[in-house]
MARTORFI-362388 format. One record per residue (C-alpha): residue number from 1; x, y, z. Coordinates in steps of 0.25 Angstrom, whole numbers, plus 5000, padded with zeros to 4 digits. Example, Ala and Ser with C-alpha at 12.3 -4.5 7.8 and 13.67 -1.06 7.14 Angstrom:
# MARTORFI-362388
+-----+------+------+------+
|  nr |   c1 |   c2 |   c3 |
+-----+------+------+------+
|   1 | 5049 | 4982 | 5031 |
|   2 | 5055 | 4996 | 5029 |
+-----+------+------+------+
//
This chain:
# MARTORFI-362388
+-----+------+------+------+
|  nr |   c1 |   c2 |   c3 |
+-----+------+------+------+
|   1 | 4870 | 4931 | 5045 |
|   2 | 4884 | 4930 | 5042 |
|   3 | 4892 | 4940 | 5035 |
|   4 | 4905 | 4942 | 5029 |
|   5 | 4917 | 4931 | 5023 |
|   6 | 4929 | 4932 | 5033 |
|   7 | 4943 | 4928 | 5026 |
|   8 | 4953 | 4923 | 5037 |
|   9 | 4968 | 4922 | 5034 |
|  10 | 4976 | 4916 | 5043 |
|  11 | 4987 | 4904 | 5043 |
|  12 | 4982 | 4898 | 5056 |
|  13 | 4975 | 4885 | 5054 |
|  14 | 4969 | 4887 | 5069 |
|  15 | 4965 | 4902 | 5067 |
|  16 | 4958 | 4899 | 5054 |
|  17 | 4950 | 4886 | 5059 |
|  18 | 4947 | 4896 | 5070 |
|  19 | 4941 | 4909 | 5062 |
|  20 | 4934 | 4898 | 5054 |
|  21 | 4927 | 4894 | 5064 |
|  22 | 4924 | 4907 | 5072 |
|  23 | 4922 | 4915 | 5059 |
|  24 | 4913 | 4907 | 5052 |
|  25 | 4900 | 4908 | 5060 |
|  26 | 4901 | 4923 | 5060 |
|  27 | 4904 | 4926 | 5044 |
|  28 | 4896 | 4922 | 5032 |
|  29 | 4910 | 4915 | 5026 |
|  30 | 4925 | 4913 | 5032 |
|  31 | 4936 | 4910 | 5024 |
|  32 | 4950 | 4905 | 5030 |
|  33 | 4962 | 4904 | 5024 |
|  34 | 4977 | 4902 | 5028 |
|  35 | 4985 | 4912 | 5021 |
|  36 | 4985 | 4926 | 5012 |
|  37 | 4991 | 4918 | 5001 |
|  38 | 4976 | 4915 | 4996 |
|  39 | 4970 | 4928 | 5001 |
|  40 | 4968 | 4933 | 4988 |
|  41 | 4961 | 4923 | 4983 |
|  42 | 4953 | 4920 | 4993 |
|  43 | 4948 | 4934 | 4994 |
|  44 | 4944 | 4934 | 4980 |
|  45 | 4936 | 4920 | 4981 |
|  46 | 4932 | 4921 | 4996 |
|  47 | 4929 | 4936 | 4995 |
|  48 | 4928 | 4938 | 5010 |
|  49 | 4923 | 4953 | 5017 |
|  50 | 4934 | 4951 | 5027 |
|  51 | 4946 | 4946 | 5028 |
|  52 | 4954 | 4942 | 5043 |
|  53 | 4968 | 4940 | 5037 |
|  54 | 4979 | 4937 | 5048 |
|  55 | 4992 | 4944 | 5049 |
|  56 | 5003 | 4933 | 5048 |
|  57 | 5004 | 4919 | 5038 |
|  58 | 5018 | 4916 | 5041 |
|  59 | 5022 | 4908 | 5055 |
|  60 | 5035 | 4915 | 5054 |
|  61 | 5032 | 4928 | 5051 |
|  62 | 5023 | 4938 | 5059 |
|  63 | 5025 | 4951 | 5051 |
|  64 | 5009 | 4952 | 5049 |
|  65 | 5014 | 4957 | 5036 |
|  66 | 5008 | 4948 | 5029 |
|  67 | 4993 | 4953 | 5036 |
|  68 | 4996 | 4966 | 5031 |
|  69 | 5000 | 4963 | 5017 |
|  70 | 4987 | 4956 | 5016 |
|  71 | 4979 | 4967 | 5021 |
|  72 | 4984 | 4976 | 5012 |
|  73 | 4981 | 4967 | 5000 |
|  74 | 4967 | 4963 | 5004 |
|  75 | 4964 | 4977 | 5006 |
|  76 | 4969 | 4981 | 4992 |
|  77 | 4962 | 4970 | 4985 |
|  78 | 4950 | 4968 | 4994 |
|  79 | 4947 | 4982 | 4999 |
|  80 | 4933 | 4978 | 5005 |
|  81 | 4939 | 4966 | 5012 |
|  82 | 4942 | 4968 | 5027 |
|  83 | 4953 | 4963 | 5033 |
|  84 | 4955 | 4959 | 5048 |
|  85 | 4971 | 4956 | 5053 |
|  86 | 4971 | 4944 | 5062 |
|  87 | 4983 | 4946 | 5070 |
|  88 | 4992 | 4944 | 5081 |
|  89 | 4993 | 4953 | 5093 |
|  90 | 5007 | 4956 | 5089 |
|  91 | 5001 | 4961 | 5074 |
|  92 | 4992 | 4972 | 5078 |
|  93 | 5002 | 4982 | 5074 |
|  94 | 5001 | 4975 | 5061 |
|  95 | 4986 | 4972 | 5062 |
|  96 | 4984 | 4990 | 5064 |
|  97 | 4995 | 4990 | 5049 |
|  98 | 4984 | 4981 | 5043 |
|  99 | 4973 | 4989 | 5047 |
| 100 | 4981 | 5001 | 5040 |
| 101 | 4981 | 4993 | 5028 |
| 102 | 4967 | 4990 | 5028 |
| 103 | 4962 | 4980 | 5039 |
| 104 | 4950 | 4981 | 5046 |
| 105 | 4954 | 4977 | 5058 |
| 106 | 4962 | 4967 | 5064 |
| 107 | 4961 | 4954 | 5074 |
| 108 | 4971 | 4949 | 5085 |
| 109 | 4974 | 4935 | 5087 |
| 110 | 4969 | 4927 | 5097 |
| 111 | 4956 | 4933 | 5093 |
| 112 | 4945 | 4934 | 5100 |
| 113 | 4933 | 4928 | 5091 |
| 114 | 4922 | 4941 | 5092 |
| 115 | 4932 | 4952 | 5090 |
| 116 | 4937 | 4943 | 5077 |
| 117 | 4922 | 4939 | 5072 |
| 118 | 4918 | 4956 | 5077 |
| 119 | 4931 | 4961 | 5068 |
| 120 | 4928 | 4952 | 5056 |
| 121 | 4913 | 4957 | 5057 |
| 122 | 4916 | 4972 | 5058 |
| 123 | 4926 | 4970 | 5044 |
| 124 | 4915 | 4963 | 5036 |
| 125 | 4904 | 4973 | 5040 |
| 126 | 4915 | 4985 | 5034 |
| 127 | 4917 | 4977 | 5022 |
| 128 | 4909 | 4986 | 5012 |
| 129 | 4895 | 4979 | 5009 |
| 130 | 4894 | 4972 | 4995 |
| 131 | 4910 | 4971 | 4994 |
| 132 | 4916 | 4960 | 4986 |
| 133 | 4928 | 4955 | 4989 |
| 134 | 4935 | 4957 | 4974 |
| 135 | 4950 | 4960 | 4972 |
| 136 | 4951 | 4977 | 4970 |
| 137 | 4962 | 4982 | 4959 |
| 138 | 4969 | 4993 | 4962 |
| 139 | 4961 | 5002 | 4952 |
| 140 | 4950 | 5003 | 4962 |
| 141 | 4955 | 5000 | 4974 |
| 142 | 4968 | 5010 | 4975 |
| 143 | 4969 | 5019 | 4963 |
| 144 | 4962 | 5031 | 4963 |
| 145 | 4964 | 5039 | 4949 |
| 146 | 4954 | 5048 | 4950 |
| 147 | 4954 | 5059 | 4937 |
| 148 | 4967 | 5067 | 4937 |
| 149 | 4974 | 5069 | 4924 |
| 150 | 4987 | 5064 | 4931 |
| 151 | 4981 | 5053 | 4937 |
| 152 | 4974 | 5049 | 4923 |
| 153 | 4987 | 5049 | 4915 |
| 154 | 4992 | 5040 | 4926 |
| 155 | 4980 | 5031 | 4924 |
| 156 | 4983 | 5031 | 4909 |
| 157 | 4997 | 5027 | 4911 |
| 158 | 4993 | 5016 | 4919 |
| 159 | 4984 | 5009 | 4909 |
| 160 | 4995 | 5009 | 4899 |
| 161 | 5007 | 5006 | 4909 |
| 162 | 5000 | 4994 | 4918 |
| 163 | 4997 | 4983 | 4908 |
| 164 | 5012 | 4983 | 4905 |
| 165 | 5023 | 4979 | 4913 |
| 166 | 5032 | 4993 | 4913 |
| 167 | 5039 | 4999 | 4925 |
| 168 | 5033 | 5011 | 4931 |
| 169 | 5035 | 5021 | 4939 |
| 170 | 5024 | 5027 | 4947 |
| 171 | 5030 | 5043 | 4953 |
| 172 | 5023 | 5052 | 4962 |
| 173 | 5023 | 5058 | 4975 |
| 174 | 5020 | 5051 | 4988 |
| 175 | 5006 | 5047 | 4991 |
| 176 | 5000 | 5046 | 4974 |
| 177 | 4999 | 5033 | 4975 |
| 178 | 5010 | 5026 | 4968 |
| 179 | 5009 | 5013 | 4975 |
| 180 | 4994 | 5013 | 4970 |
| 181 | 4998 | 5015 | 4956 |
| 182 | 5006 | 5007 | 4955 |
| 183 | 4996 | 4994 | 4960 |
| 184 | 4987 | 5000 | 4949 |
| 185 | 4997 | 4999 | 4940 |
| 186 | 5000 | 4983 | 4944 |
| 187 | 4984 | 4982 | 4947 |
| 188 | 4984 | 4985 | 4931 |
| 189 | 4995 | 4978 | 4925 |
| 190 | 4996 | 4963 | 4921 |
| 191 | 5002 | 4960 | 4934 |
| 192 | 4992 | 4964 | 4943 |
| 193 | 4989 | 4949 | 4946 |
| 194 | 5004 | 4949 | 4951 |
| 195 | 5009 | 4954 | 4962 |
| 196 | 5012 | 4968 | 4963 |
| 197 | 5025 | 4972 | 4975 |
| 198 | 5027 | 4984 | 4981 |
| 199 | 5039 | 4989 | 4985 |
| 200 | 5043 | 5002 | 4994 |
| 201 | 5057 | 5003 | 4990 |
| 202 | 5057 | 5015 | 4998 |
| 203 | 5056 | 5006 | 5010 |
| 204 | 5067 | 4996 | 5007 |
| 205 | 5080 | 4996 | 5014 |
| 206 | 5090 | 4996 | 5006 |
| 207 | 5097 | 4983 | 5011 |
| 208 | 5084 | 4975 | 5010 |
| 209 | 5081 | 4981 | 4997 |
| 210 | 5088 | 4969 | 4986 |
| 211 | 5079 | 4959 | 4997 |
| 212 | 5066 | 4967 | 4997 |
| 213 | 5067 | 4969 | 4980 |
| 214 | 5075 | 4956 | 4974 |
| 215 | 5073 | 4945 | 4987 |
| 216 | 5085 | 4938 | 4994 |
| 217 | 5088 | 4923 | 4997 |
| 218 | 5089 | 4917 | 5009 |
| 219 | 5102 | 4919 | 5016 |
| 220 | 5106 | 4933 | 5009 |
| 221 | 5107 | 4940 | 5022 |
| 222 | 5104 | 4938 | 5036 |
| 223 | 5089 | 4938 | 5036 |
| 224 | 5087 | 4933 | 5024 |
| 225 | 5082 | 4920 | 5030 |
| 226 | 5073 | 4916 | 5016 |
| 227 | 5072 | 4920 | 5003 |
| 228 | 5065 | 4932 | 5000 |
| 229 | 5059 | 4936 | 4986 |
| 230 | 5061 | 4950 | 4984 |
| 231 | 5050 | 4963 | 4977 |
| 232 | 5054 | 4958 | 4963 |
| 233 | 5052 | 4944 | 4965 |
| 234 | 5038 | 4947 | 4974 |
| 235 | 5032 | 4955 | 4962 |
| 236 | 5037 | 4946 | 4951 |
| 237 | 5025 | 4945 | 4940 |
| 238 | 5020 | 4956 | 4947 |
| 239 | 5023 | 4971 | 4950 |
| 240 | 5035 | 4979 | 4959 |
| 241 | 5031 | 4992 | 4964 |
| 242 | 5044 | 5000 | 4970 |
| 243 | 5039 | 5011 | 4977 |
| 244 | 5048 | 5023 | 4982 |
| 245 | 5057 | 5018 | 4971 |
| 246 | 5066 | 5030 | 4972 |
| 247 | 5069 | 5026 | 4986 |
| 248 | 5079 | 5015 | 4982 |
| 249 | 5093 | 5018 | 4985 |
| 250 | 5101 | 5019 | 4973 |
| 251 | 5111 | 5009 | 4975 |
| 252 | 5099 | 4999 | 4976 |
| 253 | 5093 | 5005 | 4962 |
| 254 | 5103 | 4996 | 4954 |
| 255 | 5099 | 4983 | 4960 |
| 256 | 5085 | 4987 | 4957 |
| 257 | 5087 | 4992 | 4943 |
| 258 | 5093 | 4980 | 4940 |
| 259 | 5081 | 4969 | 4945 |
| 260 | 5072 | 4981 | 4936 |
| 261 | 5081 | 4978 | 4923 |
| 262 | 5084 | 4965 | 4925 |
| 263 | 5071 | 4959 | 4932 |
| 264 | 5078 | 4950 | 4940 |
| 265 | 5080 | 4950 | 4954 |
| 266 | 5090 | 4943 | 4962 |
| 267 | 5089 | 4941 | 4977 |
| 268 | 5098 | 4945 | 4986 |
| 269 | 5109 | 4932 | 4991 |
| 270 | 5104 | 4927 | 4977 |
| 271 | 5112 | 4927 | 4962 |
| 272 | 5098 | 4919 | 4956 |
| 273 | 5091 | 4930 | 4947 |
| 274 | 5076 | 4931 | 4947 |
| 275 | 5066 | 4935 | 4936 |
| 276 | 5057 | 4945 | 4939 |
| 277 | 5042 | 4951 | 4932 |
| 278 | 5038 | 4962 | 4938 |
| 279 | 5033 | 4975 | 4934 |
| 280 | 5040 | 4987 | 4941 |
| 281 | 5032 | 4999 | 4946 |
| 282 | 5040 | 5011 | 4954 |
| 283 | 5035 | 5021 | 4962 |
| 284 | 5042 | 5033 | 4967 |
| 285 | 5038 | 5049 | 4973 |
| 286 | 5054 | 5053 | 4969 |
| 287 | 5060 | 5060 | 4958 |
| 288 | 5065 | 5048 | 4954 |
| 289 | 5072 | 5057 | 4940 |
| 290 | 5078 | 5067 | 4950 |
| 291 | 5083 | 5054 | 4958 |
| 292 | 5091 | 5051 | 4945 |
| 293 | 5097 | 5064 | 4943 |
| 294 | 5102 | 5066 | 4958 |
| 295 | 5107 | 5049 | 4958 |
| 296 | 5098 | 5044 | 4966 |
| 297 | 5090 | 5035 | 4957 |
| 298 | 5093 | 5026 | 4944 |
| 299 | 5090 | 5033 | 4931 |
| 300 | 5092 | 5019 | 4926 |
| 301 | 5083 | 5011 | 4936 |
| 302 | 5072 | 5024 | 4933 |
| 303 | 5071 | 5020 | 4918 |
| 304 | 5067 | 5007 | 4923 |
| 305 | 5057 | 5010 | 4932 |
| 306 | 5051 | 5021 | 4925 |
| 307 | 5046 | 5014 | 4913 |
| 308 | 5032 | 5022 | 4915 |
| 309 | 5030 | 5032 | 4925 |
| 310 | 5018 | 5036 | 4932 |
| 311 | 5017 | 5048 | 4940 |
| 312 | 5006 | 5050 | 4949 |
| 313 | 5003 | 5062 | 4953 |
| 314 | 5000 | 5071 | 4968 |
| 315 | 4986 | 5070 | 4975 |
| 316 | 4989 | 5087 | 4973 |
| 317 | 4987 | 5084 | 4958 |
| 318 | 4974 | 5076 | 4958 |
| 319 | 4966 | 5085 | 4968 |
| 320 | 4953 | 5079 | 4962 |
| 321 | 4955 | 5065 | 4966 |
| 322 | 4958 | 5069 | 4981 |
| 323 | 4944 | 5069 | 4985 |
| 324 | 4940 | 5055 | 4980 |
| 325 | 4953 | 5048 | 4984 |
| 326 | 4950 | 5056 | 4997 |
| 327 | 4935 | 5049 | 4995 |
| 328 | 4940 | 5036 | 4993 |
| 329 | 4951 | 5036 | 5007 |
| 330 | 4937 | 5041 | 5012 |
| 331 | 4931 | 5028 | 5009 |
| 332 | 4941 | 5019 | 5012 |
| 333 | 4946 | 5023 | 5025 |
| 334 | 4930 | 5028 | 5031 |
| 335 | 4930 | 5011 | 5029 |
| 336 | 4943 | 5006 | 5034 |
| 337 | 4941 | 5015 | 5046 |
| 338 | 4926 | 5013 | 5048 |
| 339 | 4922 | 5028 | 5047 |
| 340 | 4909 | 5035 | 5041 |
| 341 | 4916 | 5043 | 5034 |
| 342 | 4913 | 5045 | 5018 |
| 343 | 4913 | 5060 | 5014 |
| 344 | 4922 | 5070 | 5014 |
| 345 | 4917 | 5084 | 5020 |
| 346 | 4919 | 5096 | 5008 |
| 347 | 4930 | 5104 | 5016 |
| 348 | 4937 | 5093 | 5019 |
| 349 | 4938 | 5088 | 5004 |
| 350 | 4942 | 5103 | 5001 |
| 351 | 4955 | 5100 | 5010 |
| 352 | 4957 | 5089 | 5005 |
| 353 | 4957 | 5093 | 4989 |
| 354 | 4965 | 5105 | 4993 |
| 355 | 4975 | 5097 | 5000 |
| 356 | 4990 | 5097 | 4995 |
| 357 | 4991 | 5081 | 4998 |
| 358 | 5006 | 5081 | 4996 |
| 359 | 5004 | 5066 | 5004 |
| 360 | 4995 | 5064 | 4990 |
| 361 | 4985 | 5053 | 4990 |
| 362 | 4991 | 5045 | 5002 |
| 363 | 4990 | 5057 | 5010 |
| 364 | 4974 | 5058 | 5005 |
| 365 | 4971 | 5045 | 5010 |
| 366 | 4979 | 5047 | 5025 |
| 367 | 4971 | 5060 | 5027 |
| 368 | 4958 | 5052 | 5021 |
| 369 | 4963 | 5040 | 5032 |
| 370 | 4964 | 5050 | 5044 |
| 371 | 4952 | 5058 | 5040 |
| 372 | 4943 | 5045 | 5038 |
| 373 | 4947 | 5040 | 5053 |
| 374 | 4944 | 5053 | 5061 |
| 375 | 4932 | 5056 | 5054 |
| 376 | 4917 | 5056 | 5061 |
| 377 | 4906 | 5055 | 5051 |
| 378 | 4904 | 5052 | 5037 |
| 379 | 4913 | 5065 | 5031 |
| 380 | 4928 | 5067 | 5032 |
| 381 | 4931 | 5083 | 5039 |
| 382 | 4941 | 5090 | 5036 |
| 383 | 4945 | 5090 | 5051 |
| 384 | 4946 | 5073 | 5046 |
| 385 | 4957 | 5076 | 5037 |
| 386 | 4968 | 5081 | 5045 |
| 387 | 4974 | 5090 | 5032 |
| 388 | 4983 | 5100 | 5039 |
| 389 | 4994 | 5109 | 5032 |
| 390 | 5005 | 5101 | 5035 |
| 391 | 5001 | 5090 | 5026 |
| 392 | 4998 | 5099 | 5016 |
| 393 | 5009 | 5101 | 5002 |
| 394 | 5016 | 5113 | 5001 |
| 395 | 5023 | 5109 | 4987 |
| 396 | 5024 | 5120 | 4980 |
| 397 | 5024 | 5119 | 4965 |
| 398 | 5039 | 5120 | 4963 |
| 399 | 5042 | 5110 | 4975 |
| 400 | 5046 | 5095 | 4970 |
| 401 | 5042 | 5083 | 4974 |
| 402 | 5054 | 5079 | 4983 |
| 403 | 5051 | 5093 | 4990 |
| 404 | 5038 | 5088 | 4991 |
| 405 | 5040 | 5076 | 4997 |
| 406 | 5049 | 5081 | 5008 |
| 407 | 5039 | 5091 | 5014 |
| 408 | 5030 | 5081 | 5014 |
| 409 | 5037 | 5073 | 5022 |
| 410 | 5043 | 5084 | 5031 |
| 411 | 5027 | 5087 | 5035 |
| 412 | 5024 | 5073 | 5038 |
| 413 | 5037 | 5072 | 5047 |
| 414 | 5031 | 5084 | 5053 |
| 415 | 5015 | 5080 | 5055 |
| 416 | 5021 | 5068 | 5060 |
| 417 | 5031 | 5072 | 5070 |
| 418 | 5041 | 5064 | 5063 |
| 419 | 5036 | 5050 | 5064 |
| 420 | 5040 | 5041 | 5053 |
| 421 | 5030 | 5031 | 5052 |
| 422 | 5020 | 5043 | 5051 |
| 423 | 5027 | 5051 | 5041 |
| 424 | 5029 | 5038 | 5033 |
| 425 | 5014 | 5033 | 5035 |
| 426 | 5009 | 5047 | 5031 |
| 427 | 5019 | 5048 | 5019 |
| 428 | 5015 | 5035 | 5015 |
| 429 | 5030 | 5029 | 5014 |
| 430 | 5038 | 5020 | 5020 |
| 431 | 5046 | 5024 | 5033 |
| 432 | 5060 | 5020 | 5025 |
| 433 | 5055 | 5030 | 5012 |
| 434 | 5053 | 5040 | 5024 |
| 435 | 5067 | 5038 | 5028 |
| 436 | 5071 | 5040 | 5015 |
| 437 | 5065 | 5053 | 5013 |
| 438 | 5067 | 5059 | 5027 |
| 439 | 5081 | 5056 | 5023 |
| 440 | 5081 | 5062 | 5008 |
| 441 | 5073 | 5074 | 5014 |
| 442 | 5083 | 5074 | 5026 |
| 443 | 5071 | 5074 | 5035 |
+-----+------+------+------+
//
């Protein structure tokens, strides 16, 4: 009997007569559609188990970009959906990024027609039985509040301060999870069928930043061979999220103050102004109050964004909800990596309560990660979770959050023989934020 509805995406004619073809005796139902611009919808209608989503739908341009986009927002809204990368042998770099982002596996073009039909098979039998294919909101797919009063009052705050369309800014150390407060956030406002743009302003050079934010026109410098519509104009009706806001070079604070104020953006080689409707959202681990008393950050362009602010507080300060978040990246990754693995041995959850987690919750789920792929069995060991006294805080109660962060960083540089990519993977930041630290730490 035939199991399974397989989902192609792919913008050649040939390939999709082709996979109609092949696929169709081997799967219960096959959809085929050209491009990601009906993805959505065709997910919610078709409601397919697995999805085999190629990795370019531009002649002219072979990023595979656009795969990885897609595979990160299938994944959020349709967690139980597979997905399977169709690729070019040059992509398989890219193919391996998408599997990081949640891809089951990933097929290299010319295929051949077993390992394709084999692969497609192997996703459906993973996709958890009884799934439905429904569209999952941040509330229960990212956001874990679990009871601490910090946590709680934050949850309050968020009821009141969603609906309506005021700036925030969202504070905390590395790793709480501001960017995932800050989708709930949008998830629960009146925009959340809008879009919602994120923005690493940490990673934004600073002579690309007026392109990246506000756009340009074709012809305003050497490469700007067509227009481009900037951040601003991306998240128009929706929502802007500026992470690593404190980042931003000074001199570039202005321009942005002024868009903020104004709501207008104007795109570089252009005098035209264009209306914006956004709703702002910041996020930052800096003093951002202690940036203004030394002059390194706006008081006036901090008034703007900081209409309400949210402070989310260190994993260290909600010891109780370590186990279940611990519990849940259990789950999730015992799946993604095909392992038995669903319990957690009693000594090894003692080490992990009594942990410092100075990396906070992002630093849970990479241990969790690593834990979940060496395992044998059905229970994580403590052997698993690779806890060792150099990734272990020292703060002391007197030592501040900059002192913090530095010592942090100083031991990833350490326990990873100072590799940047690693140090920035495990940190969880861009490499440009890196640099910008190493260079403010003078490391």
């Amino acid at each position: 009997m035939k199991k399974g509805k397989i989902l192609v995406v792919d913008d050649n004619q040939g390939i999709r007569k082709a996979l109609k073809l092949l696929l169709t005796p081997h799967f219960g139902e096959v959809e085929i559609i050209a491009s990601p611009s009906t993805l959505v919808r065709t997910m919610e209608n078709f409601k397919p188990n697995v999805v085999l989503l190629d990795m370019n739908f531009n002649t002219d341009i072979n990023t595979g970009n656009e795969g990885l986009f897609w595979t990160s927002e299938l994944k959020k809204m349709f967690p139980d959906v597979q997905v399977v990368l169709f690729t070019a042998y040059a992509d398989i770099a890219l193919a391996v990024e998408g599997m990081k982002r949640g891809a089951f596996d990933f097929i290299v073009k010319p295929w051949d027609n077993e390992k394709l039909i084999s692969t497609l098979q192997l996703a459906y039998e993973a996709t958890p039985k009884g799934a439905k294919t429904t569209v999952k909101s941040t509330n229960d797919n990212e956001m874990y509040w679990g009871d601490s009063a910090g946590m709680t009052v934050i949850r309050h705050k968020l009821e009141r301060v969603a609906p309506t369309d005021a700036n925030v800014l969202i504070t905390g150390e590395n790793g709480t999870g501001k960017d995932v407060l800050a989708r709930e956030i949008h998830a629960t406002s009146s925009r959340r069928h809008q879009p919602m743009v994120c923005v690493d302003a940490g990673a934004i050079t600073e002579s690309l930043f007026e392109s990246e934010l506000f756009g340009h026109v074709k012809g305003a410098f050497t490469d700007a061979h067509t227009d481009h519509m900037g951040k601003f104009e991306q998240a128009n009706g929706g929502t802007l999220f500026l992470d690593e806001i404190g980042n931003i070079p000074l001199h570039l604070q202005a321009k942005l103050l002024r868009v903020i104020q104004n709501r207008t953006v104007t795109r570089v080689g252009s005098e035209k102004q264009i209306a914006i409707d956004i709703r702002l959202i910041c996020a930052t681990n800096m003093d951002l109050e202690k940036m203004v008393r030394e002059g390194r950050f706006r008081q006036d362009l901090l008034y703007r964004i900081n209409t309400v602010r949210m402070h989310l507080p260190a994993l260290r300060d909600r010891a109780g909800d370590i186990l279940p978040l611990a519990e849940i990246f259990l789950k999730k990754y015992a799946v993604k990596y095909r392992r038995e693995a669903d319990a957690i041995a009693a000594d090894a959850a003692r080490a992990l309560t009594s942990h410092a987690w100075s990396g906070n919750i992002r630093e849970l789920q990479n241990v969790i990660e690593k834990a979940v792929i060496l395992s044998e069995g059905k229970t994580l060991k403590l052997a698993d979770l690779s806890l060792n006294d150099s990734s272990r805080s020292t703060t002391s109660a007197g030592q501040t959050l900059e002192e913090a962060e530095e010592k942090t960083i100083r031991d990833t540089m350490v326990r990873c023989n100072g590799n940047l990519s690693m140090v920035a993977k495990e940190l969880g930041i861009s490499r440009p934020t890196l640099y910008s630290k190493l260079k403010k730490y003078d490391i």
